[in-house]
N, C-alpha and C positions, 0 to 999 in steps of 0.2 A: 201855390203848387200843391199843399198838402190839403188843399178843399177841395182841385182836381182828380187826388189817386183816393180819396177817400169815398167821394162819388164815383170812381170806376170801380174799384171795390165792392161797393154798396151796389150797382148795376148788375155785376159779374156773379153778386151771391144770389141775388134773384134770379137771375138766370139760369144756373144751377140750378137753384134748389125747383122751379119750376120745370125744370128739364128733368129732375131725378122722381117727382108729382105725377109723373105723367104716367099713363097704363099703359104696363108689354102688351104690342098687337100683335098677335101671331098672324092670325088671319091664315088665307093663300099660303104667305110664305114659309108655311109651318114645314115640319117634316113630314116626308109622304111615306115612311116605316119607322118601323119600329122593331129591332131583330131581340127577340123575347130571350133567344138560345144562345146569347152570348153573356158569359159572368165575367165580367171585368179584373177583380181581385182574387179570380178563384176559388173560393171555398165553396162551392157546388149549388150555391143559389143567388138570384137576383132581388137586391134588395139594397136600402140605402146604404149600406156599407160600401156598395158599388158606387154610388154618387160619391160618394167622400174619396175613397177612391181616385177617383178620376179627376177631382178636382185636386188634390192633393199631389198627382202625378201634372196638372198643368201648372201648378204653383212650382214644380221642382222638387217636390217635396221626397217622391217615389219616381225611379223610374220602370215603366213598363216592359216586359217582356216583350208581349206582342200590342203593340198601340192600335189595332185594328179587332180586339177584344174592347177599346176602351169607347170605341166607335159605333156607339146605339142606334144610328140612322143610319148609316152605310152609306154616306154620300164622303166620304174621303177624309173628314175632318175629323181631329180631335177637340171640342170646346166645350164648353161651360154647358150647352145644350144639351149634348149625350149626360149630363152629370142631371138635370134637368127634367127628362123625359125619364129618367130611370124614378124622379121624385114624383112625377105626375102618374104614375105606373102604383106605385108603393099610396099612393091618395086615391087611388082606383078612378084618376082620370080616363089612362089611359087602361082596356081591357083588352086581354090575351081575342 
């Protein structure tokens, strides 16, 4: 019995760990904006402090005045994404 949970184990870490290996596809399903005129944390500019930010308030950590400030794509959600696009912005992925 302890050679079978040892080998599920051992299956379950590869698994993982080749499931965590693997490259984000944005592809298609990326966001189709990008609202440039929204500052999430307020202080009068967009920048990674806004990322932190927003991760910081989906962690619990703050909560938001307005959660639709914290929402970079304008498709209704608050996630990890808006924290995300505001990082790809800040690396001059993404341009005004």
């Amino acid at each position: 019995m302890k050679k079978l949970k040892k080998l599920i184990a051992g299956a379950l870490a590869v698994a993982v760990s080749a499931v965590c290996m693997m490259p984000f596809a944005s592809g298609a399903a990326g966001p189709k904006t990008f609202n440039f005129n929204k500052d999430p944390n307020g202080d009068g500019s967009l920048n990674i402090a806004d990322a932190t930010y927003i991760t910081q308030c989906l962690a619990g950590r703050y909560f938001a005045r307005d959660y639709k400030q914290l929402d970079m794509d304008d498709n209704g959600l608050v996630t990890q994404v808006d924290a995300l696009l505001i990082q790809y912005y800040e690396a001059g992925i993404i341009k005004k």
